[in-house]
C-alpha positions as CSV (number, residue, x, y, z in Angstrom):
1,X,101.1,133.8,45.9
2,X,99.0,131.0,46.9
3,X,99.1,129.3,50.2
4,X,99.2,125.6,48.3
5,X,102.5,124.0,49.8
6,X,103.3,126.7,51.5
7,X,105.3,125.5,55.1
8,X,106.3,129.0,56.3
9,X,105.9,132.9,55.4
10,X,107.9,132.3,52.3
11,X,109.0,129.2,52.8
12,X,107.0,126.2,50.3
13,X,107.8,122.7,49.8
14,X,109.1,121.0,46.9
15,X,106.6,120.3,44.3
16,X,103.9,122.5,45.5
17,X,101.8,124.3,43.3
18,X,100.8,127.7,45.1
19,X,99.6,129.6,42.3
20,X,100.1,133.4,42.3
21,X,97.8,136.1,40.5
22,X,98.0,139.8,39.8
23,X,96.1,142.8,40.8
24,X,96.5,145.9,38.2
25,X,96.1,149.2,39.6
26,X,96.5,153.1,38.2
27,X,95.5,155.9,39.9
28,X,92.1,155.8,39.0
29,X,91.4,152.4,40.4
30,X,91.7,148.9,39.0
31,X,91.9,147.9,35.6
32,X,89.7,145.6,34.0
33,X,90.8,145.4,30.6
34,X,93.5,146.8,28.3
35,X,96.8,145.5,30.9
36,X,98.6,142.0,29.9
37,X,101.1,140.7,32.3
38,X,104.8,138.7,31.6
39,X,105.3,136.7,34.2
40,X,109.1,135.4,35.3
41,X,110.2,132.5,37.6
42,X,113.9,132.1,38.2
43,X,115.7,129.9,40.3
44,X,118.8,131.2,41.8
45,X,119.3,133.9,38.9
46,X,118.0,131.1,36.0
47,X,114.9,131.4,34.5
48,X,113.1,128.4,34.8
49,X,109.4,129.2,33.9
50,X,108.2,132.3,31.2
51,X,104.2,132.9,30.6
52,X,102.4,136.1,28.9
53,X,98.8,136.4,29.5
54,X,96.9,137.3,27.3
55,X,95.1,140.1,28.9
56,X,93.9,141.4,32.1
57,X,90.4,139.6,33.4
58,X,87.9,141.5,35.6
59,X,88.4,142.2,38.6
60,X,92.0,143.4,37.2
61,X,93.4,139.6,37.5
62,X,95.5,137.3,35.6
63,X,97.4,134.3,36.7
64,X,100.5,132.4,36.8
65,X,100.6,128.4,37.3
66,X,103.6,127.1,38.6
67,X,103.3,123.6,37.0
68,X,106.0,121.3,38.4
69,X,108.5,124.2,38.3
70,X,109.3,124.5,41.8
71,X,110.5,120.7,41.7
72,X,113.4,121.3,42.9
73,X,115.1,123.1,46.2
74,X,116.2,126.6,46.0
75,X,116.0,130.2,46.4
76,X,113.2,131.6,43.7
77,X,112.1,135.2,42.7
78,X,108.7,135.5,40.6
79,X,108.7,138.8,38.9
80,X,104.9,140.5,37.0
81,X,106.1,142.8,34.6
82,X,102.4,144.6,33.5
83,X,102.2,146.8,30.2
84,X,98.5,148.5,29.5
85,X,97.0,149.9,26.1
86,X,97.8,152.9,27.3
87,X,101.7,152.3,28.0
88,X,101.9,152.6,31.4
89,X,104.6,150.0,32.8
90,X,104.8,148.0,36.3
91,X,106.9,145.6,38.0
92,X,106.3,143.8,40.6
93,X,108.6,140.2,42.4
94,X,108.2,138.1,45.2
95,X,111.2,135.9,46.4
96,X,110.7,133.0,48.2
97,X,112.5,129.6,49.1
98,X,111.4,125.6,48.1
99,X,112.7,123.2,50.4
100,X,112.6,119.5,50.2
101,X,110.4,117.7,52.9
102,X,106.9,116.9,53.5
């Protein structure tokens, strides 16, 4: 996750836009191409913001732009679920809390 709003270790204010991207990773190193990432924001157990990329980008990155989804206050989880060409699955989340204020 980006540091853009961000007010505390996982604390952000409303309307920020922090921005979070994606490493990929198997046990040979990072992956460059061949991984696509679905990426999942949900307030309080409600999904409030769905994007697939389209694929991986060198150096193993793709990226998720929060838009004006974090709007309002609340406890959020963003979740990375990563498929490859080569089937291998991953998940990854971060939770963190929006608060109103400036």
């Amino acid at each position: 996750m980006g540091s853009r709003g961000r007010i505390g270790p996982d604390t952000y204010r409303r309307g920020a836009t922090p921005g979070a991207d994606t490493e990929v990773y198997d046990r040979t190193g990072r992956i460059d191409t061949g991984c696509y990432v679905r990426w999942e924001l949900t307030r309080a157990g409600t999904v409030v913001r769905t994007h697939s990329s389209e694929r991986c980008r060198p150096p193993s990155i793709t990226l998720f732009n929060f838009g004006d989804s974090l709007d309002e206050a609340g406890s959020y989880r963003l979740t990375a679920d990563v498929t490859t060409d080569w089937g291998q699955q991953g998940t990854a989340s971060v939770g963190f809390t929006v608060v109103a204020g400036d």
